[in-house]
GUMAR-67766 format. One record per atom (N, C-alpha, C): residue number from 1; atom name; x, y, z. Coordinates in nm, 2 decimals. Each point is the difference from the previous one (the first is absolute). Example, Ala and Ser with C-alpha at 12.3 -4.5 7.8 and 13.67 -1.06 7.14 Angstrom:
BEGIN
{site 1 "N" {1.32 -0.57 0.78}}
{site 1 "CA" {-0.09 0.12 0.00}}
{site 1 "C" {0.09 0.12 0.00}}
{site 2 "N" {-0.04 0.11 -0.07}}
{site 2 "CA" {0.09 0.11 0.00}}
{site 2 "C" {-0.08 0.11 0.08}}
//
This chain:
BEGIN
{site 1 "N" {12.24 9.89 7.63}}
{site 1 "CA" {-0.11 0.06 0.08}}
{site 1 "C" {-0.13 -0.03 -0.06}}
{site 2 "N" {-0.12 0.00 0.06}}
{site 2 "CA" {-0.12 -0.06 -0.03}}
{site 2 "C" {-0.04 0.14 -0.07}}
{site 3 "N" {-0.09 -0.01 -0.10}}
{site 3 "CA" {-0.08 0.08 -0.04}}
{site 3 "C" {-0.09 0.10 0.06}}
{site 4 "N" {0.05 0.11 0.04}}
{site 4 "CA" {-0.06 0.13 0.15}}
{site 4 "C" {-0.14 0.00 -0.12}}
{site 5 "N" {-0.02 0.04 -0.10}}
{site 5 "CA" {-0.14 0.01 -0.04}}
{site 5 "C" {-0.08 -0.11 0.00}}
{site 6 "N" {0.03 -0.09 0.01}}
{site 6 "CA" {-0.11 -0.15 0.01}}
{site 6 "C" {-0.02 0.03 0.14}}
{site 7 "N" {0.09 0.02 0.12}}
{site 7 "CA" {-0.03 -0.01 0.11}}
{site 7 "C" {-0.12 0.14 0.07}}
{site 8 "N" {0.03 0.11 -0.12}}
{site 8 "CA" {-0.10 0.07 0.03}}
{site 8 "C" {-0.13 0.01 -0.03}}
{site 9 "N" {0.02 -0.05 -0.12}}
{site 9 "CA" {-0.15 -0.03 -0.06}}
{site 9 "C" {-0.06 -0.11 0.09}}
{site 10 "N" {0.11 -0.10 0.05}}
{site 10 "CA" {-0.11 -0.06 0.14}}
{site 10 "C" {-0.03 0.05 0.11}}
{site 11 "N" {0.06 0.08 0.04}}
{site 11 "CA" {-0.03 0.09 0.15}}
{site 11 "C" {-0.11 0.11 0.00}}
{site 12 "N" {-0.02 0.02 -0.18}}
{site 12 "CA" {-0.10 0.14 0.00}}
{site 12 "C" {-0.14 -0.07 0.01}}
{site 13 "N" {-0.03 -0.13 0.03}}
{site 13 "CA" {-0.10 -0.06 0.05}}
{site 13 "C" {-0.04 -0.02 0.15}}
{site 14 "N" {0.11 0.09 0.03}}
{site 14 "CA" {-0.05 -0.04 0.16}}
{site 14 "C" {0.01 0.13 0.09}}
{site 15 "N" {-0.10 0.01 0.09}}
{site 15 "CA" {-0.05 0.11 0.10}}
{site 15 "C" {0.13 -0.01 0.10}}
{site 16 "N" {0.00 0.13 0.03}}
{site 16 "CA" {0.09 0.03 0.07}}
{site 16 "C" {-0.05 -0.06 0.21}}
{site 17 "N" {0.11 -0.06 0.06}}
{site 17 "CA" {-0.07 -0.08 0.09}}
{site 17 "C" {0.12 -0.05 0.09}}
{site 18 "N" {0.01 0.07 0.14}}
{site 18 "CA" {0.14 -0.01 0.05}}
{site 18 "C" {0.04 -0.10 0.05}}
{site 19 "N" {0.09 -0.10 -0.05}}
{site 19 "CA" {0.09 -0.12 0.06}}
{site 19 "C" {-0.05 -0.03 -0.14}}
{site 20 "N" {-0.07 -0.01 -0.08}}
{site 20 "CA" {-0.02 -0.07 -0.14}}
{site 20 "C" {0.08 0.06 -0.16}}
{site 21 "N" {-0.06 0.14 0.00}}
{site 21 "CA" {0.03 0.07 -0.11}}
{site 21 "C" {0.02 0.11 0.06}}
{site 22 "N" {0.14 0.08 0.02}}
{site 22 "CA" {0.00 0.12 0.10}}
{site 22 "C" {0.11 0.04 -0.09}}
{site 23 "N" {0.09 0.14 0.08}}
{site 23 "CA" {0.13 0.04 -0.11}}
{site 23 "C" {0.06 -0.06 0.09}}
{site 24 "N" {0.04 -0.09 0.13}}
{site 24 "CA" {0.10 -0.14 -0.04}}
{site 24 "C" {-0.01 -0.10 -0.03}}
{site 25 "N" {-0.13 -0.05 -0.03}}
{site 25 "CA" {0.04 -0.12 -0.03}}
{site 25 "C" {-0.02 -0.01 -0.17}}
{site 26 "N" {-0.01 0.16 -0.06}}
{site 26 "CA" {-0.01 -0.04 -0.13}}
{site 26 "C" {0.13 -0.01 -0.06}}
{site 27 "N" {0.10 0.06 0.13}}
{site 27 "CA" {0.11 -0.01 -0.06}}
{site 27 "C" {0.05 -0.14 0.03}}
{site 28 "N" {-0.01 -0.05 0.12}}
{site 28 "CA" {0.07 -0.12 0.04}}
{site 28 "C" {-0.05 -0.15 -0.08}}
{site 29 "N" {-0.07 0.02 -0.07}}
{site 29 "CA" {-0.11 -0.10 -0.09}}
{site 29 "C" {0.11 0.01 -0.15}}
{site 30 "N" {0.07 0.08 -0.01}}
{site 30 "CA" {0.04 0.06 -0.11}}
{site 30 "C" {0.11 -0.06 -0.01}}
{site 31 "N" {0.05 0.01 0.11}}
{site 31 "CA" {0.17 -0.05 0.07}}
{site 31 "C" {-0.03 -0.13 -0.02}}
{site 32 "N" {-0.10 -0.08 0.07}}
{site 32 "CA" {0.01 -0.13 -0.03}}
{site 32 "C" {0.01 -0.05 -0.16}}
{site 33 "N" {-0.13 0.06 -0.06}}
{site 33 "CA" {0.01 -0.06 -0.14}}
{site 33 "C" {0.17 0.03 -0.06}}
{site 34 "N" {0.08 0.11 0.04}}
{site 34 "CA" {0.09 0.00 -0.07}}
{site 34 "C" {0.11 -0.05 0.10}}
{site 35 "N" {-0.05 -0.14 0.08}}
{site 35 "CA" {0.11 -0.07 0.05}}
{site 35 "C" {0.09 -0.02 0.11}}
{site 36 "N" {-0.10 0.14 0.08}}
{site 36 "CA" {0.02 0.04 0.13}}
{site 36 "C" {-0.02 -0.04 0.11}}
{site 37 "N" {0.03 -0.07 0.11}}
{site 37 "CA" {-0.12 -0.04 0.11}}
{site 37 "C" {-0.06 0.12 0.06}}
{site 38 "N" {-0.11 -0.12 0.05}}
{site 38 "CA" {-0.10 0.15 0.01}}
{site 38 "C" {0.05 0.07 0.18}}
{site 39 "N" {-0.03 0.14 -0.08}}
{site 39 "CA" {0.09 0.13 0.09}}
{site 39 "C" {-0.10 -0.01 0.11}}
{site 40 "N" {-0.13 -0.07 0.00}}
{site 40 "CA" {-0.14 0.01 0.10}}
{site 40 "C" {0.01 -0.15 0.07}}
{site 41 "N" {0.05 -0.07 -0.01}}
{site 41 "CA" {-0.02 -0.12 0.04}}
{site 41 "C" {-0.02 -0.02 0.15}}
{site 42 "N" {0.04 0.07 0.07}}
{site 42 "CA" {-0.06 0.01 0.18}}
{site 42 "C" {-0.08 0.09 -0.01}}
{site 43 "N" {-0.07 0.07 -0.07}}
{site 43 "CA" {-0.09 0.10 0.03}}
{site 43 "C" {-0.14 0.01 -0.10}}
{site 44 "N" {0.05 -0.10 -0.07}}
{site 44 "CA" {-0.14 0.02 -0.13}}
{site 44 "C" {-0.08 -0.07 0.08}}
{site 45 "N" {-0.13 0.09 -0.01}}
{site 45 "CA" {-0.13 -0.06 0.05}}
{site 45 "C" {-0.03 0.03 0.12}}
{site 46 "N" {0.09 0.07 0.07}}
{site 46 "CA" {0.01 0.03 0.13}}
{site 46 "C" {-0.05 0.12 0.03}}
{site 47 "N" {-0.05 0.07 -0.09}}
{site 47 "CA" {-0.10 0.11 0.01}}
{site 47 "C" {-0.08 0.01 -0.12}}
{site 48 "N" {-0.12 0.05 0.05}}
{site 48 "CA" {-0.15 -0.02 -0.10}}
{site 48 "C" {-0.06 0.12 -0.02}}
{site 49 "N" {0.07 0.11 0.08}}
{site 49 "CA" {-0.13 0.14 -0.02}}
{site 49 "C" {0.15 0.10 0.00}}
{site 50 "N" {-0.11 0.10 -0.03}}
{site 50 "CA" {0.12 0.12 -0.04}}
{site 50 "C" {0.09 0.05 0.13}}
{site 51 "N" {-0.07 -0.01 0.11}}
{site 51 "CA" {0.05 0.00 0.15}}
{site 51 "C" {0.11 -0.04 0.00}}
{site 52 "N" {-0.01 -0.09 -0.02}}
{site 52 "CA" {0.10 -0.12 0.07}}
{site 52 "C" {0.18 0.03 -0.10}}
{site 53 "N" {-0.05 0.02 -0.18}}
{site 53 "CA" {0.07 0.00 -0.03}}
{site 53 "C" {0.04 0.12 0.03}}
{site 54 "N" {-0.06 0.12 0.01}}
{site 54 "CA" {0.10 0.09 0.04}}
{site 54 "C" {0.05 0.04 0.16}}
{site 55 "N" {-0.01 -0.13 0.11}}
{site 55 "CA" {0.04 -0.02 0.07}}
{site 55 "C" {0.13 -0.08 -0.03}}
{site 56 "N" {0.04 -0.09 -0.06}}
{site 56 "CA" {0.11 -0.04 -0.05}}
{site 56 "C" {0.07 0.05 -0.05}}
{site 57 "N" {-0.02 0.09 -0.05}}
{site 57 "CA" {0.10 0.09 -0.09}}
{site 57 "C" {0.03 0.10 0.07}}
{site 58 "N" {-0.06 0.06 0.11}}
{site 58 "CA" {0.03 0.13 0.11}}
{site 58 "C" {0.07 -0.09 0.12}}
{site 59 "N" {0.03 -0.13 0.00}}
{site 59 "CA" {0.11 -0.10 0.09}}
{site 59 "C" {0.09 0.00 -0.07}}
{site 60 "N" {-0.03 0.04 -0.14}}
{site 60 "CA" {0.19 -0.01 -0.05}}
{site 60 "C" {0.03 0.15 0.00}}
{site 61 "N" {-0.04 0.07 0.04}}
{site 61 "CA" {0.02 0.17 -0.03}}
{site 61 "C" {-0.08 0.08 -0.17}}
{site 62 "N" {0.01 -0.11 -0.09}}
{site 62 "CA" {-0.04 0.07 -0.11}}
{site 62 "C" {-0.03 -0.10 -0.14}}
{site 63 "N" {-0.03 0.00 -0.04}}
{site 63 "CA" {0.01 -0.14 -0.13}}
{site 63 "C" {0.08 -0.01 -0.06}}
{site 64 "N" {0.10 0.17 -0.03}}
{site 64 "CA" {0.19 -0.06 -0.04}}
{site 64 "C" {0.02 -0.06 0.08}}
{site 65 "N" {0.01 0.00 0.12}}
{site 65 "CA" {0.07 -0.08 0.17}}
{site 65 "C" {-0.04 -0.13 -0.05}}
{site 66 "N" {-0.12 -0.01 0.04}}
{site 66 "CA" {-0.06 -0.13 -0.04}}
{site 66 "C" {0.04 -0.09 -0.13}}
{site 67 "N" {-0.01 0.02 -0.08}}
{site 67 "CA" {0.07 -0.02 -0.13}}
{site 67 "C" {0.14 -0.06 0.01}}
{site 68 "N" {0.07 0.11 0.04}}
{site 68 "CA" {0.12 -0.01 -0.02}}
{site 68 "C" {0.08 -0.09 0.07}}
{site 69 "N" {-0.12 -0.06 0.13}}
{site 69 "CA" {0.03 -0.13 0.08}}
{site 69 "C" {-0.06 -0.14 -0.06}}
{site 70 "N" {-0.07 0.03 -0.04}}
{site 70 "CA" {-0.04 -0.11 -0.06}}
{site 70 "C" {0.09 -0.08 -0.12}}
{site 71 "N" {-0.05 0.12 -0.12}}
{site 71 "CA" {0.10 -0.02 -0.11}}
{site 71 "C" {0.15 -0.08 0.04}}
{site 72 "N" {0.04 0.11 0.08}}
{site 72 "CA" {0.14 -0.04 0.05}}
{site 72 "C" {0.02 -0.15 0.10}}
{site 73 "N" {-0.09 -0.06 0.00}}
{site 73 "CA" {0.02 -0.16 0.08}}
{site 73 "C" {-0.03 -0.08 -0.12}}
{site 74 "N" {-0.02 0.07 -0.09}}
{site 74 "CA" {-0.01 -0.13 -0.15}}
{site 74 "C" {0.12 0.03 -0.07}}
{site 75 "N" {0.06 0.10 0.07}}
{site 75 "CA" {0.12 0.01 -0.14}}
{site 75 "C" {0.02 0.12 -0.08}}
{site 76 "N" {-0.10 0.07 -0.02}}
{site 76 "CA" {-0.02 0.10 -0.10}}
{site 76 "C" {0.10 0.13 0.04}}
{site 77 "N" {0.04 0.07 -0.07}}
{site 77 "CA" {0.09 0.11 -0.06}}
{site 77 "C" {-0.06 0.11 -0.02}}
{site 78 "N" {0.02 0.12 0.02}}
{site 78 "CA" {-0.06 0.14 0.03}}
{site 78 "C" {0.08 0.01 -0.13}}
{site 79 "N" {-0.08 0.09 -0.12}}
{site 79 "CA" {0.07 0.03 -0.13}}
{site 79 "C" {-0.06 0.16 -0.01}}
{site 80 "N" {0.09 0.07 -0.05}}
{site 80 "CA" {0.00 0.16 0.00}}
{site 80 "C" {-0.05 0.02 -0.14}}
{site 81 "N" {0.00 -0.06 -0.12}}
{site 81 "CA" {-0.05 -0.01 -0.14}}
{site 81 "C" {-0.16 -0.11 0.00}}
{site 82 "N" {-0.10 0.00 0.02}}
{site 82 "CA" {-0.09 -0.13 -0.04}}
{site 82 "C" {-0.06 0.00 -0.11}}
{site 83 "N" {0.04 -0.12 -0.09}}
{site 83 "CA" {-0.07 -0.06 -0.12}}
{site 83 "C" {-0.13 -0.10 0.04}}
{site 84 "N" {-0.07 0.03 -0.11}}
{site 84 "CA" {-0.13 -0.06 0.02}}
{site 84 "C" {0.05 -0.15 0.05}}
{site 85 "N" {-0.15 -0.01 0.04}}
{site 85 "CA" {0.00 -0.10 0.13}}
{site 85 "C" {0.07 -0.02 0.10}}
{site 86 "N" {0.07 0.10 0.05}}
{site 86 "CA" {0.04 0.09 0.13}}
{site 86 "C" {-0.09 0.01 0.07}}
{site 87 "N" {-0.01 0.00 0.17}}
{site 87 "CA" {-0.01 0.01 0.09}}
{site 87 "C" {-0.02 0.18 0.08}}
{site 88 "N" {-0.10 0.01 0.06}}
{site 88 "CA" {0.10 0.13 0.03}}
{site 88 "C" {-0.15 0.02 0.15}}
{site 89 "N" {0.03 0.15 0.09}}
{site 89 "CA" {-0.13 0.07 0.02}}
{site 89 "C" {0.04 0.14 -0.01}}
{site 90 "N" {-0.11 0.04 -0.06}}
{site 90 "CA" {-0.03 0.13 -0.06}}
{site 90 "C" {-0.06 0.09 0.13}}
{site 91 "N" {-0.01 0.14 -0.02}}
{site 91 "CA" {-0.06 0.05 0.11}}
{site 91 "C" {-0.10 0.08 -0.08}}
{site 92 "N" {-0.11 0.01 0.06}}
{site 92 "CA" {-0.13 0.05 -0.03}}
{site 92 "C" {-0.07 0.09 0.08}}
{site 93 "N" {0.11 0.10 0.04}}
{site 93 "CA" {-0.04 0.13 0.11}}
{site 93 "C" {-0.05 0.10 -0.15}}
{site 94 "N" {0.03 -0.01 -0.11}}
{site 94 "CA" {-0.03 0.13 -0.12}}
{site 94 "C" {-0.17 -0.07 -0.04}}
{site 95 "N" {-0.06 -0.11 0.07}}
{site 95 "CA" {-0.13 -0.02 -0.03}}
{site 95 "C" {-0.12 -0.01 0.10}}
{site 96 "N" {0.06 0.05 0.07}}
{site 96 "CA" {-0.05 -0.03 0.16}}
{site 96 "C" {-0.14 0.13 -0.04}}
{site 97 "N" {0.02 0.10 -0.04}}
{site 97 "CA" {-0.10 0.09 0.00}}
{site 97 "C" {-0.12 -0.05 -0.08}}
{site 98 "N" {0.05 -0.08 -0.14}}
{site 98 "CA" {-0.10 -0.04 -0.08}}
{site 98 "C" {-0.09 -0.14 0.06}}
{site 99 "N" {0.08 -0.04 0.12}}
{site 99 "CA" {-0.08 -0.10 0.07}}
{site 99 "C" {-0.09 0.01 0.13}}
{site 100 "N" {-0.04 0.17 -0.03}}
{site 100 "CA" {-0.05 0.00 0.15}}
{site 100 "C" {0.05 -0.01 0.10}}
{site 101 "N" {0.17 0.00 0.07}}
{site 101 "CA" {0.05 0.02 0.04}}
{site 101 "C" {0.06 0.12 0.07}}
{site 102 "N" {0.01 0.05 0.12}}
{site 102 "CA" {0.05 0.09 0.05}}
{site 102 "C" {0.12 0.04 0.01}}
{site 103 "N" {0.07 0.12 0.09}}
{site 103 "CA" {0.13 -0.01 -0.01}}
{site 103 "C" {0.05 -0.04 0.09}}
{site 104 "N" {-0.10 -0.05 0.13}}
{site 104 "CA" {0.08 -0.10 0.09}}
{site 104 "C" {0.01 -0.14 -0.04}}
{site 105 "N" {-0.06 -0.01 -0.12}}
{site 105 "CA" {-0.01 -0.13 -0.02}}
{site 105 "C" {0.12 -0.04 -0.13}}
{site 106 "N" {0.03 0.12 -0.07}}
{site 106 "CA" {0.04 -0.02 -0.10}}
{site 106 "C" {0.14 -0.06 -0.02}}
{site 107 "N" {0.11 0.03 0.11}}
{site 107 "CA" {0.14 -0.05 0.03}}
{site 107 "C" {0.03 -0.10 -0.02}}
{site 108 "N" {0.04 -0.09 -0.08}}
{site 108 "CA" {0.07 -0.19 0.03}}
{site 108 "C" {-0.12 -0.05 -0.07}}
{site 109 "N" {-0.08 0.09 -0.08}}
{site 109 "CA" {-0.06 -0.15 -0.15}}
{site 109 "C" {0.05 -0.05 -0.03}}
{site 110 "N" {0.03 -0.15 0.01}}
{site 110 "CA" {0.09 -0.03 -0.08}}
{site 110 "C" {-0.07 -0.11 -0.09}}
{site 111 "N" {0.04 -0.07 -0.07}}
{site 111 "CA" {-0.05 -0.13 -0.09}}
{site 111 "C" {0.13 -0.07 -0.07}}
{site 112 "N" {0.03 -0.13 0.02}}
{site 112 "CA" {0.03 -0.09 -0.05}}
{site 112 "C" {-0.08 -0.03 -0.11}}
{site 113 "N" {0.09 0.00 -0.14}}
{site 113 "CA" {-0.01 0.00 -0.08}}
{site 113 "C" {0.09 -0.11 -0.16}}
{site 114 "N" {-0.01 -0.03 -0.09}}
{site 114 "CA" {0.08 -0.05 -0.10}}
{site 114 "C" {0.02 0.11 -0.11}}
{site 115 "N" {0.13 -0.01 -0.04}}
{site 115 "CA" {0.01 0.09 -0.13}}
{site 115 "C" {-0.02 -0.04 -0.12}}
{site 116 "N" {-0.05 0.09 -0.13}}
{site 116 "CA" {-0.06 -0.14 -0.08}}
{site 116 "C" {0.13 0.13 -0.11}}
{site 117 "N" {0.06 0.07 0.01}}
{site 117 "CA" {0.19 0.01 -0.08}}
{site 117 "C" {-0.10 0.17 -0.03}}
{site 118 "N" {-0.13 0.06 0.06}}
{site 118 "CA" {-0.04 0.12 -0.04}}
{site 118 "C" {-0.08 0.04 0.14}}
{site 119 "N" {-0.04 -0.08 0.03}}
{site 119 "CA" {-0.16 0.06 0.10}}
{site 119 "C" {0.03 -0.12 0.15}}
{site 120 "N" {-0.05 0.07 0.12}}
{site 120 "CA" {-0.01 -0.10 0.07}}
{site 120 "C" {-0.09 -0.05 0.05}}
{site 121 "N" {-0.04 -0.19 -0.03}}
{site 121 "CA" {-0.14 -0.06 0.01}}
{site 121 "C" {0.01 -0.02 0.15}}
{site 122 "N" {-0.12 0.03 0.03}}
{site 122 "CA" {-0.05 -0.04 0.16}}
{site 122 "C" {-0.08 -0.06 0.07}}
{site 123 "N" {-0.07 -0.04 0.07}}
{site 123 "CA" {-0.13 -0.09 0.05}}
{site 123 "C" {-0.07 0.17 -0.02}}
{site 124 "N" {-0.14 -0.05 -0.07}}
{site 124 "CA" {-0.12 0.09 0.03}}
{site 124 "C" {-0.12 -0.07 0.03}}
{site 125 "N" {-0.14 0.10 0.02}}
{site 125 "CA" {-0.09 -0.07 0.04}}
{site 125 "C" {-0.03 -0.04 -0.16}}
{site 126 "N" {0.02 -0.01 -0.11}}
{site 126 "CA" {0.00 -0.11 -0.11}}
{site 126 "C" {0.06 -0.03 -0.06}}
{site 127 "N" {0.08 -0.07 0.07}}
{site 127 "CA" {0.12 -0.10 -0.09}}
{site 127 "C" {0.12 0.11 0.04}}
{site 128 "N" {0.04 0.04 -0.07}}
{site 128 "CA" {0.10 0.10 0.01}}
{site 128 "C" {0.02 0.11 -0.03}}
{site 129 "N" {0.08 0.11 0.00}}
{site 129 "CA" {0.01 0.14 -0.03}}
{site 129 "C" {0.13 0.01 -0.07}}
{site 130 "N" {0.02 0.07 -0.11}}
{site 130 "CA" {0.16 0.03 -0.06}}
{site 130 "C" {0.00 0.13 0.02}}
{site 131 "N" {0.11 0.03 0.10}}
{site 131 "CA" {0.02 0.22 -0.04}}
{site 131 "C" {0.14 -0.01 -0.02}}
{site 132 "N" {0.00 0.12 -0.11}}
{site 132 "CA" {0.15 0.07 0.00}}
{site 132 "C" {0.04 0.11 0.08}}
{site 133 "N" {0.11 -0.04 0.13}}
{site 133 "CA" {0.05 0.12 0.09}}
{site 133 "C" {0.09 0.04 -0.07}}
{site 134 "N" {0.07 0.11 0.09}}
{site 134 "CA" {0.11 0.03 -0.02}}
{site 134 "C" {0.13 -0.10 0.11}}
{site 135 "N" {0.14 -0.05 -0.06}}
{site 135 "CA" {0.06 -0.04 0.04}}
{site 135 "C" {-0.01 0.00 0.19}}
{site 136 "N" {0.00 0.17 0.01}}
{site 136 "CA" {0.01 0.05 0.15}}
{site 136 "C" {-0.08 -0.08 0.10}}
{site 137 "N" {-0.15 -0.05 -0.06}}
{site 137 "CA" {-0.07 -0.10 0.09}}
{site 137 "C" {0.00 -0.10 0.03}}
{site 138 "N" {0.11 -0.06 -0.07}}
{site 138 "CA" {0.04 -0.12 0.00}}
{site 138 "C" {0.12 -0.02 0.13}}
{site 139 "N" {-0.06 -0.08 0.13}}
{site 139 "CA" {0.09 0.00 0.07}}
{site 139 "C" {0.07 -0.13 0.03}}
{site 140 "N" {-0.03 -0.09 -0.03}}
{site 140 "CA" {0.07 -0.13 -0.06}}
{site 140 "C" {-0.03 -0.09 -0.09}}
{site 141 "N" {0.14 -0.02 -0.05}}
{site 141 "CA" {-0.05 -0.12 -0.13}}
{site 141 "C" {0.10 -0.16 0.04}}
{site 142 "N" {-0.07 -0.12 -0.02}}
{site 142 "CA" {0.10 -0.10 -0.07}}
{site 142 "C" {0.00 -0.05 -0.09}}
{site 143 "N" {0.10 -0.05 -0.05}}
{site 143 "CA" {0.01 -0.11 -0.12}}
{site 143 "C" {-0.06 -0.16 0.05}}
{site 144 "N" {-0.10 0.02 -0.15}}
{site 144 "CA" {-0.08 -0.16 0.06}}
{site 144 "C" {0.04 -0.05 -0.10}}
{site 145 "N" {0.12 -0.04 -0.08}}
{site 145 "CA" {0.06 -0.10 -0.10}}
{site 145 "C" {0.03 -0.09 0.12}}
{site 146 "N" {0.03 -0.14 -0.04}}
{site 146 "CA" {0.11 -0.08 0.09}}
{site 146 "C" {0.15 -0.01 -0.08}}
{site 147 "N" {0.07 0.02 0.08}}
{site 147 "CA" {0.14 -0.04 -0.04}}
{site 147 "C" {0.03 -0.13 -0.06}}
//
């Protein structure tokens, strides 16, 4: 597997920016470097503003939904344990208040994210973000080793 800290020390150079640097495609960028085709390949680039992407993701029902269709046409495996450089999306309804966020608004945050074996890295507006949840927010993971 490719070195997840080289790849983040390259991503924490870049603004957060949807269809470019977003929480999918920081994961699916991730997948390729470790030898995955890419999980975006009919859709990358195909939305440019925050609209749009979360118009895509409200056509799959949710970004697990979404995710878990994608991932799942390349191959990948839903894993109940994830080791760093794991795959996963996390839910971010326990930050919604600190973001200005309402409570009609706060239900189904979700973010696509990489595990770096403690914290989970995400697309932010610089470069990235590492937090440590608790297991419970974690509502899917895969294994991004190749067999």
């Amino acid at each position: 597997m490719p070195d997840l800290g080289d790849y983040l020390l390259r991503v924490r150079q870049m603004r957060r920016k949807a269809g470019e640097h977003d929480c999918i495609t920081i994961m699916a960028n991730w997948l390729m470097e470790c030898g995955w085709p890419d999980p975006m390949a009919e859709r990358r680039r195909a939305y440019a503003t925050e609209d749009e992407a979360l118009a895509f993701i409200e056509d799959a029902g949710s970004l697990a939904e979404l995710c878990t269709e994608y991932l799942g046409r390349i191959g990948m495996v839903e894993t109940a344990s994830p080791v760093a450089g794991d795959v996963g999306v996390i839910s971010l309804d326990f930050l919604a208040s600190h973001i200005g966020l309402d409570d009609s608004q706060r239900l189904g945050l979700q973010a696509g994210a990489i595990f770096t074996g403690e914290r989970w890295a995400m697309a932010s507006e610089r470069g990235f973000a590492a937090i440590a949840i608790s297991p419970l927010f974690v509502l899917k993971t895969w294994g991004a080793e190749r067999g």
